[in-house]
C-alpha positions in Angstrom: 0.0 0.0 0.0 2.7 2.4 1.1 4.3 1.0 -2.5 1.4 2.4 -4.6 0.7 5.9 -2.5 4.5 6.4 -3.3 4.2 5.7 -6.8 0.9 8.2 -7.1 2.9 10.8 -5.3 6.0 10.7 -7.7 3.5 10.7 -10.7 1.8 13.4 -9.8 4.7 15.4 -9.2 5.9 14.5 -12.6 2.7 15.8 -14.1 3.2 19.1 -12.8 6.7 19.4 -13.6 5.4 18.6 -17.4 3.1 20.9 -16.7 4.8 23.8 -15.7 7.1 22.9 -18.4 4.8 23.1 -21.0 3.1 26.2 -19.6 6.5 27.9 -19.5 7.1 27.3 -23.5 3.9 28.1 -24.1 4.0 31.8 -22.5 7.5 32.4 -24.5 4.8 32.0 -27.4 2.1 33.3 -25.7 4.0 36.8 -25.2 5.7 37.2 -28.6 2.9 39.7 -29.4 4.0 42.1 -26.3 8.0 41.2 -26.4 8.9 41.9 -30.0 7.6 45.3 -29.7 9.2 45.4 -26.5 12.5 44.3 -28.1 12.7 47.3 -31.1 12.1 49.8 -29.0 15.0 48.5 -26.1 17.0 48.2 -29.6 16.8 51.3 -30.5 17.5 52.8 -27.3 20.7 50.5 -27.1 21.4 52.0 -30.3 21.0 55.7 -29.3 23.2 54.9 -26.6 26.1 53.5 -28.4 26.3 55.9 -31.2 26.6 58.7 -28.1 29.3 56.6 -26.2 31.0 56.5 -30.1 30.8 60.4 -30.3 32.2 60.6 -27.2 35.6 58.7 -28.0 35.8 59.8 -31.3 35.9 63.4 -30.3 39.0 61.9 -27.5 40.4 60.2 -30.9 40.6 63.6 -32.5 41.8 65.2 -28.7 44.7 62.2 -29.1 43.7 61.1 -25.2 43.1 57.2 -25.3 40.1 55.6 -24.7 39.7 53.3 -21.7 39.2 49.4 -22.8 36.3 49.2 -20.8 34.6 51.4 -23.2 35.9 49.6 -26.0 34.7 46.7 -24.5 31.1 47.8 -23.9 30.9 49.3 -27.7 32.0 45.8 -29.1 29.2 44.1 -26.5 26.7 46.6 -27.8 27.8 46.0 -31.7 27.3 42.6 -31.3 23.9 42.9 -29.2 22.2 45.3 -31.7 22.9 42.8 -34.8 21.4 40.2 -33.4 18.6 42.2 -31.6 17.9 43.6 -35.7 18.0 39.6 -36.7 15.3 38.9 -34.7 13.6 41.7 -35.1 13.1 41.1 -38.5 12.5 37.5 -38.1 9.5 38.7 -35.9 6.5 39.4 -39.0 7.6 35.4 -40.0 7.1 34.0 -36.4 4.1 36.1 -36.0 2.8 34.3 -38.9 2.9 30.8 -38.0 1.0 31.5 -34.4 -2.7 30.9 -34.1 -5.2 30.2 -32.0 -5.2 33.7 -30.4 -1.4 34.2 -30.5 -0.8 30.5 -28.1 -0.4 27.5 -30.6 2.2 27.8 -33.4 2.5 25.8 -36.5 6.3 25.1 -35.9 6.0 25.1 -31.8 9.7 24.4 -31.2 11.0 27.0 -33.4 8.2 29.5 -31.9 9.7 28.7 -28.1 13.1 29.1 -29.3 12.3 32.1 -30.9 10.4 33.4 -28.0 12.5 32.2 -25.4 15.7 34.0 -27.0 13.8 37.7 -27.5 12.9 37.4 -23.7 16.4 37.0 -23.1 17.7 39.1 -25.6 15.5 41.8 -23.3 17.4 41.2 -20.5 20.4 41.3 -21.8 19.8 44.8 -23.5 18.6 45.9 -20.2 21.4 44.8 -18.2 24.3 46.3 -20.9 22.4 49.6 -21.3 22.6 50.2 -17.6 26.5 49.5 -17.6 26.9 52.0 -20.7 26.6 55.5 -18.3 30.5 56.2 -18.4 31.4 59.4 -16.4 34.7 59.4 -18.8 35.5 57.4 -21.9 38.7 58.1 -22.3 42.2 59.4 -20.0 44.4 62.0 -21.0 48.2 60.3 -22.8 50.8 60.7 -20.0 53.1 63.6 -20.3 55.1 64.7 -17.3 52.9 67.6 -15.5 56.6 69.6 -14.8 59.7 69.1 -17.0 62.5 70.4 -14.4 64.8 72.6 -16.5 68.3 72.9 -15.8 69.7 75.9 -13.9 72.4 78.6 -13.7 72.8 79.8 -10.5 70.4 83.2 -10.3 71.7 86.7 -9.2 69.7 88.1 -6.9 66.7 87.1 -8.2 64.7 86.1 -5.2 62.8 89.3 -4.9 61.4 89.2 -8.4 60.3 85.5 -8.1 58.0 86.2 -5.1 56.9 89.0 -7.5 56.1 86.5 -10.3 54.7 84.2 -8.1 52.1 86.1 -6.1 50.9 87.4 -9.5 50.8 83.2 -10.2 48.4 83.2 -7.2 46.4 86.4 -7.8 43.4 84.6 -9.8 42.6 88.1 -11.0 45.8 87.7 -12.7 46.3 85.5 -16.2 48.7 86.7 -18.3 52.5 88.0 -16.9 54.9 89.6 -18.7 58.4 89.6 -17.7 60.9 92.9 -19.5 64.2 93.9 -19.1 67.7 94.1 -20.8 69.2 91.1 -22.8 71.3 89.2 -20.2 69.5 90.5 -17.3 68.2 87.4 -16.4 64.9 86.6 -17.8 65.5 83.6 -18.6 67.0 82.7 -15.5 64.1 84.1 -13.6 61.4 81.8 -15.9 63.4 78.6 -15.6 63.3 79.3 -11.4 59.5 79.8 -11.8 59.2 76.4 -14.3 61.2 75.0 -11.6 58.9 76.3 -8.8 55.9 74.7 -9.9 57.4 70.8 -9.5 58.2 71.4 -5.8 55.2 73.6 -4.7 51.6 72.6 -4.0 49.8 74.0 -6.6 46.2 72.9 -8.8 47.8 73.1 -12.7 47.8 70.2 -14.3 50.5 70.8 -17.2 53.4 73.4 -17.1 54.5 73.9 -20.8 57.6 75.5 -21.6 58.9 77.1 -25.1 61.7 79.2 -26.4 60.3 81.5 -29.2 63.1 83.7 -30.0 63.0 86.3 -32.7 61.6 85.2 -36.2 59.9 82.3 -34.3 58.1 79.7 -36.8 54.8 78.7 -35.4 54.8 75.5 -36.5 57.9 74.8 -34.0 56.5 76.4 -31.3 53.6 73.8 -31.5 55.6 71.2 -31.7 57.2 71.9 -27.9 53.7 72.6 -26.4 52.7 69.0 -27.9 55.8 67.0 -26.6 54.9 68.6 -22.9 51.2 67.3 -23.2 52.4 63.9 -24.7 51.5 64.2 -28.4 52.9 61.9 -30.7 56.3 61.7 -32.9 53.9 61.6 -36.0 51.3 64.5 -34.3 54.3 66.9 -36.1 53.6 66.1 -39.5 50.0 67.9 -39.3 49.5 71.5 -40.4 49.5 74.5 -38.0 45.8 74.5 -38.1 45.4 71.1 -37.3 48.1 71.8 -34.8 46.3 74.4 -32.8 42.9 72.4 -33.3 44.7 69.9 -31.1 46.2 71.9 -28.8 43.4 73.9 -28.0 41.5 70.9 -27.1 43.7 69.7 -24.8 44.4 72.8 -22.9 41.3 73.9 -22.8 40.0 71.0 -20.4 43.0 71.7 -18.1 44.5 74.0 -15.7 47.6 75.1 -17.2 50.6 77.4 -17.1 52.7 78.3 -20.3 56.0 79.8 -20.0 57.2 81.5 -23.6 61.0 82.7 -23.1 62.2 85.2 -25.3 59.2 86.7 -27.3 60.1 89.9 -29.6 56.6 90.8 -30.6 53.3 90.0 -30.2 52.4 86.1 -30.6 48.9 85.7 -31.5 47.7 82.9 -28.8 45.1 81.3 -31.1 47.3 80.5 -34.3 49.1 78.6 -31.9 46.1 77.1 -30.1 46.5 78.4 -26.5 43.1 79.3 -24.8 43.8 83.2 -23.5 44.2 82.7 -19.5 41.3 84.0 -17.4 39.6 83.5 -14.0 37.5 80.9 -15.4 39.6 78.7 -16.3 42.4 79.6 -13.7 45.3 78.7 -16.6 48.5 81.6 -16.7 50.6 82.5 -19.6 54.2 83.9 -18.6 56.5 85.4 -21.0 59.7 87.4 -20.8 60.5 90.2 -23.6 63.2 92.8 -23.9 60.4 95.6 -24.7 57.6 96.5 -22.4 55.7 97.6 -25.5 55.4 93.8 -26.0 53.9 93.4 -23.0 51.0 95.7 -23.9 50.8 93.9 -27.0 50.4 91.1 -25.2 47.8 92.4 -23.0 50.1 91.7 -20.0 47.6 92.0 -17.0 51.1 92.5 -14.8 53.8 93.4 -16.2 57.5 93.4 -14.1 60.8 94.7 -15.0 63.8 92.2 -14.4 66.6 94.5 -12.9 70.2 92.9 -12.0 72.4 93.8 -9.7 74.5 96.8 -10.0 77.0 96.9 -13.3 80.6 96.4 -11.0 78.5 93.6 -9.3 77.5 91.6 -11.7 81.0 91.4 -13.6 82.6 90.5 -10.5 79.9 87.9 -9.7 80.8 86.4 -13.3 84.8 86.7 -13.6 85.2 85.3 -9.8 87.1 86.2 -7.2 89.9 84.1 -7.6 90.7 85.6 -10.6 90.4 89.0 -9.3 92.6 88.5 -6.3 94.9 87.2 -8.9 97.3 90.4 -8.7 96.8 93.1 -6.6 96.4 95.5 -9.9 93.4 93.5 -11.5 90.7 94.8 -9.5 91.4 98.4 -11.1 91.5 97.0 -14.5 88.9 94.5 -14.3 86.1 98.0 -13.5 87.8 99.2 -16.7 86.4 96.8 -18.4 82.9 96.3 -16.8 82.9 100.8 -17.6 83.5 99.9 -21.3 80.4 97.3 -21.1 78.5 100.4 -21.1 76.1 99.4 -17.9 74.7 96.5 -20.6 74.2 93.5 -18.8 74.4 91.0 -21.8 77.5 92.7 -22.4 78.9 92.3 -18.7 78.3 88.5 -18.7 79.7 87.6 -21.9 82.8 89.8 -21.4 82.8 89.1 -17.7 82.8 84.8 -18.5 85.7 85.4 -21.3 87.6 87.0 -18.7 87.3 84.7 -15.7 90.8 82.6 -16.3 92.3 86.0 -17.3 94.8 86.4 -14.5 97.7 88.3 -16.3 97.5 92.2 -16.4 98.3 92.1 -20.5 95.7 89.9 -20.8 93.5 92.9 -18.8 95.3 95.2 -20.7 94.6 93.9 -23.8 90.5 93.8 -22.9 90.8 97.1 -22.4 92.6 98.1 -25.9 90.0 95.9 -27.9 87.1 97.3 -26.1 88.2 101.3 -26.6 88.3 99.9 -30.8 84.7 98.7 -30.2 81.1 100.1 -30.0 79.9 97.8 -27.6 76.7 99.1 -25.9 75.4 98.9 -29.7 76.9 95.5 -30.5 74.4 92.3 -30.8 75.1 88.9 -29.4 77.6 88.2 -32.9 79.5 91.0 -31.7 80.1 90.5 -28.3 80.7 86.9 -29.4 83.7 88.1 -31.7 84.9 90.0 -28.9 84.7 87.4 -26.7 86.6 85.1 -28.8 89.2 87.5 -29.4 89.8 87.8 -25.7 90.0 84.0 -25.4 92.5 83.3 -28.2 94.3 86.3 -26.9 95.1 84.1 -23.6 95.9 81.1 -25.6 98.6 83.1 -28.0 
C-alpha cells in the first residue's frame, strides 16, 4: 500500500513538472505579441546609446587622449547585441505568422519557443548592458610629465622678483604676466626658477609647458614643444599649423595650465598657436619674458615686471670670480675698466665678464681694455660680443 501511495505521489509530481514545463514554453509563445515590440524599442535605445558613447571617443580620438578598454569593450558588446537584436527583429512578421489560436499555438512550436525564449532573453540582456553604458569618462588623457624640471644657472639676486612673479601666479585676477628687461638680465634665469617652482610647490595646474620663441619664431615649432609637454605623438608633427592648434586647443582647454614663452620679440597671437587666453574661469597663466615692455601691452600683459640685476661692478665680479680677481693686486682696477667699457649693458657684462674669468695676467686685462676702446659695444648684438669674446680667449691662448 505504502508501495502504490509512493508511486501516485511521484507521478503526480511529474505531471506538474510537465506541466509547468509546458506552460513555461507556451507563455515564450504566448508573449511574442508584447516582447517583440518590447524588443525594437530597447533596440533602438541601445542604439542611441552606443552611437553617443562612439561620439564621445571619437571626439577623445581627434583630442589624441586614449580611450579606456572598458569602453571599448562595452561598444563591441553593444555591436554585437544590436545585430542580433535587428535579426530577430526582423525574423518577428515570419514568427508572427505561423502563431494561431489567439497568438498560443504555433504551427512550428519548437521553433516559436526558441524564438520566443531567445527575444525574452535578448531583453534582459539589453537591459542589463544599457545600464553598464553610463561612463562618467570614456577616455584618459596620454601621459606627459605635469613639470619638465629645466636645468639651472645659479640666479643673481633674483629672489625678490620670483615672489613677485609668483604672487601674481596666485592672484586669480591675474592670467597673463609679462616679464621685460635688458638682454642678459636674467629673464630667462628668472622663468626657468618659476618652471622650476611649480614641481616642488603645491599647486592645482595640471601641465606646465615651456617654449623658447626667439626672434623670427616659426609657429609650427613652437607647437611642436607645447605637444611633446602634453604627450603628443612623434607623427602628431607632421599635421599642419591649423590642425596643430585644433589639437592643442583641445587639450588645454579642459586643463588647468601654465605656459611659460621665453624670449618673445613681438606680439604672438595665442590662437594661431592654439593656447586658450588665461582667465579667472579657467584659472590657466601665460608667462613670457621680452626685452620691450611695449610687448607686453601687445600682449595684454595684465602684470607686467621689470627684471633688474644687480648693480653693473657687481654683476662682472659675480661672473669673472674672485679668484681671478685677487689674482694680482692690480686687477681689480682694471677688471672695473672693463665692466665701464660694457657700457652698464648686462648682456654685455656677462659675456665679457665669463671670457675673462681665467684672465689672470695684467696684458691679458690690458689687452681687454685696448679691444674694447676699438669697439662700440653698448650697440653691439650677441655676434659681436661673441667676436669679442673670442678675441679675448684666443688672446690668452697666444
Amino acid at each position: 500500500m505504502g508501495n502504490c501511495c509512493s508511486v501516485q505521489c511521484s507521478f503526480e509530481n511529474f505531471l506538474l513538472r510537465g506541466w509547468d514545463f509546458i506552460v513555461g514554453h507556451a507563455n515564450y509563445v504566448c508573449k511574442l505579441k508584447q516582447t517583440l515590440p518590447t524588443l525594437s524599442a530597447a533596440l533602438q535605445e541601445l542604439r542611441a546609446l552606443r552611437n553617443d558613447v562612439q561620439r564621445e571617443v571619437d571626439v577623445a580620438d581627434q583630442r589624441l587622449l586614449k580611450p579606456f578598454e572598458r569602453v571599448q569593450l562595452w561598444l563591441s558588446t553593444a555591436d554585437t547585441m544590436i545585430t542580433e537584436a535587428e535579426n530577430l527583429v526582423s525574423h518577428g512578421p515570419q514568427q508572427m505568422n505561423n502563431l494561431c489560436l489567439g497568438g498560443c499555438i504555433s504551427e512550428n512550436c519548437l521553433s516559436s519557443y526558441k524564438f520566443g525564449k531567445r527575444v525574452a532573453e535578448m531583453l534582459q540582456e539589453i537591459s542589463d548592458h544599457k545600464s553598464k553604458g553610463a561612463f562618467e569618462k570614456v577616455a584618459e588623457d596620454q601621459p606627459a610629465a605635469s613639470v619638465v624640471v629645466r636645468p639651472l644657472e645659479q640666479p643673481v639676486a633674483l629672489e625678490s622678483t620670483i615672489q613677485k612673479v609668483w604672487s601674481c601666479i596666485e592672484d586669480k585676477d591675474v592670467g597673463i604676466i609679462g616679464l621685460y628687461g635688458l638682454g642678459g638680465v636674467g629673464k630667462t634665469t628668472l622663468l626657468t626658477q618659476i618652471n622650476n617652482k611649480f614641481g616642488t610647490t603645491g599647486n592645482d595646474f595640471k601641465v606646465v609647458i615651456w617654449a623658447l620663441v626667439s626672434k623670427d619664431y616659426d609657429v609650427g615649432k613652437i607647437q611642436d614643444r607645447i605637444g611633446e609637454n602634453i604627450g603628443f605623438l612623434e607623427s602628431w608633427k607632421n599635421k599642419s599649423v591649423d590642425q596643430k592648434a585644433v589639437d592643442i586647443y583641445g587639450i588645454l582647454s579642459n586643463k588647468r595650465f601654465v605656459v611659460l614663452l621665453d624670449d618673445l620679440w613681438e606680439r604672438m597671437d595665442l590662437n594661431q598657436v592654439g593656447i586658450p587666453k588665461p582667465s579667472q574661469e579657467n584659472g590657466s597663466k601665460l608667462i613670457f619674458t621680452t626685452r620691450y615692455l611695449e610687448v607686453c601691452g601687445e600682449m595684454v600683459a595684465r602684470k607686467k615686471i621689470k627684471v633688474e640685476c644687480l648693480e653693473p661692478w657687481e654683476l662682472f665680479q659675480d661672473k669673472v670670480g674672485d679668484e681671478t680677481l685677487n689674482s694680482h693686486p692690480d686687477i681689480p682696477n682694471l677688471a672695473k675698466q672693463v665692466a665701464e667699457r660694457c657700457g652698464g649693458l648686462p648682456l654685455s657684462l656677462i659675456t665679457i665678464g665669463r671670457a675673462m674669468a681665467c684672465k689672470t695676467t695684467l696684458g691679458e686685462w690690458k689687452h681687454a681694455i685696448e679691444m674694447l676702446k676699438r669697439c662700440a659695444l653698448p650697440k653691439m648684438e650677441n655676434e659681436g660680443l661673441n667676436y669679442v669674446k673670442n678675441q679675448m680667449l684666443k688672446h690668452g691662448k697666444e
